[in-house]
N, C-alpha and C positions, 0 to 999 in steps of 0.2 A: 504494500500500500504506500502510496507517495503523497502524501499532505504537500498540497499548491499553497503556496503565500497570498496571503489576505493583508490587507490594510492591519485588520487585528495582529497577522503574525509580523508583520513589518514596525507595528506600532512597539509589539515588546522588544523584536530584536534592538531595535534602537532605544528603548527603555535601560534594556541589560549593558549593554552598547556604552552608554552613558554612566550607567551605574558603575563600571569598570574603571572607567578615564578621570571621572571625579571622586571615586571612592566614595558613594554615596554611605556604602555598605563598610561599617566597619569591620566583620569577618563574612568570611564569603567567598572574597574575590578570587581565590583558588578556583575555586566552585564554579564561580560564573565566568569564567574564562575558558575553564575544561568545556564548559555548556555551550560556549559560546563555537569554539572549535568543532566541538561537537557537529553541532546543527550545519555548520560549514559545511565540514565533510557530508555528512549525508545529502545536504543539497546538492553537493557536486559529483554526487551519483556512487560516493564508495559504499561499502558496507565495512561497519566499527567493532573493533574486539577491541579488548582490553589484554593486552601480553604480560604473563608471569615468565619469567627465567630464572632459574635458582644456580646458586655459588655457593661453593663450601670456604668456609668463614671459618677464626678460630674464633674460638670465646675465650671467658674468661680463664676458665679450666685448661686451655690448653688443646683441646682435643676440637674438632673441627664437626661444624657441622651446616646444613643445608638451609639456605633462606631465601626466601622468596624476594625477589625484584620484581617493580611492575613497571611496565611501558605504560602510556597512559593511554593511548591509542596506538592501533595497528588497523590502517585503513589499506583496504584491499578492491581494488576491480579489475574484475579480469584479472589478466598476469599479471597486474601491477599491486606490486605490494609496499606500505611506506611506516615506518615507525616514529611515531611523533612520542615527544615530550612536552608539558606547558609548565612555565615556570612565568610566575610575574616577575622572579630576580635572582640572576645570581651574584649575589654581591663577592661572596668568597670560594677559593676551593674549595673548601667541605659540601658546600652546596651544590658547587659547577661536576663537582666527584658523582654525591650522590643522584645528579639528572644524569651522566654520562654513564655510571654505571652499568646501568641496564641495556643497554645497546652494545657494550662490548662482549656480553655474553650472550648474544644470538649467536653468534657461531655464523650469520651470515653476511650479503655484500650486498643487502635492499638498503634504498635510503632511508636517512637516519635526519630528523628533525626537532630540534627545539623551538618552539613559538615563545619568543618574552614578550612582557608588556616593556621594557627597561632597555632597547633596544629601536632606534630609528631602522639601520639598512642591515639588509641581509651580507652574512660574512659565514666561509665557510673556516672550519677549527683544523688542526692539524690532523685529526682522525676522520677527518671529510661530513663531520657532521654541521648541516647546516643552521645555522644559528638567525630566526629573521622574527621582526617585531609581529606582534598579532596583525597591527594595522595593514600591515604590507601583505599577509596570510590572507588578508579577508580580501583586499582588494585586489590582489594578483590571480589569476586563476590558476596559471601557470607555473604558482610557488611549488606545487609538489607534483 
């Protein structure tokens, strides 16, 4: 089933839209950005998973064990398949670590995307994943 855009569905996108850029919302905006992304993709005809990949990690004991990583999306059509990230910021390595993390453990060579809000123009990182502002995501068609 494919829901057509209405006034009504144009009126919220640009509500959330807004909510985002001025931080209407004091918690949230994690949320309303994935949503936002979200609805992106499905309008532009993919179909959305949500990706687990697990790493064996040491703990505090010493001994090693299994945990789970999630991609936040894995948008697929047809043969095309693309693994996104949304991050409103990464201000430090610990952060930039743990959005990058999970993309080094697909074991694969499909593109690899992070959408920030904290971000003007797209740049790609040394491990070829693409690093581009939401704004640029929604208005390019072409981004992924």
């Amino acid at each position: 089933m494919r829901i057509r855009p209405t006034a009504f569905t144009f009126g919220l996108i640009i509500y959330f839209f807004t909510a985002l850029f001025y931080d209407y919302t004091n918690t949230g905006s994690t949320q309303i950005m994935e949503n936002i992304i979200y609805n992106e993709l499905i309008i532009r005809g993919f179909s959305v998973d949500v990706g687990v990949v697990y790493a064996n990690e040491k703990n505090l004991k010493g001994s090693y064990t299994k945990t789970a990583k999630e991609i936040d999306f894995v948008a697929s059509k047809g043969s095309k398949k693309v693994y996104i990230q949304s991050a409103l910021a990464l201000p430090d390595e610990a952060k930039t670590e743990q959005e990058l993390r999970p993309f080094s453990l697909t074991g694969d060579s499909f593109p690899k995307i992070i959408v920030r809000r904290d971000i003007r123009k797209k740049w790609y990182d040394d491990n070829g994943v693409l690093n581009i502002g939401l704004s640029e995501f929604l208005l390019d068609e072409d981004s992924i």
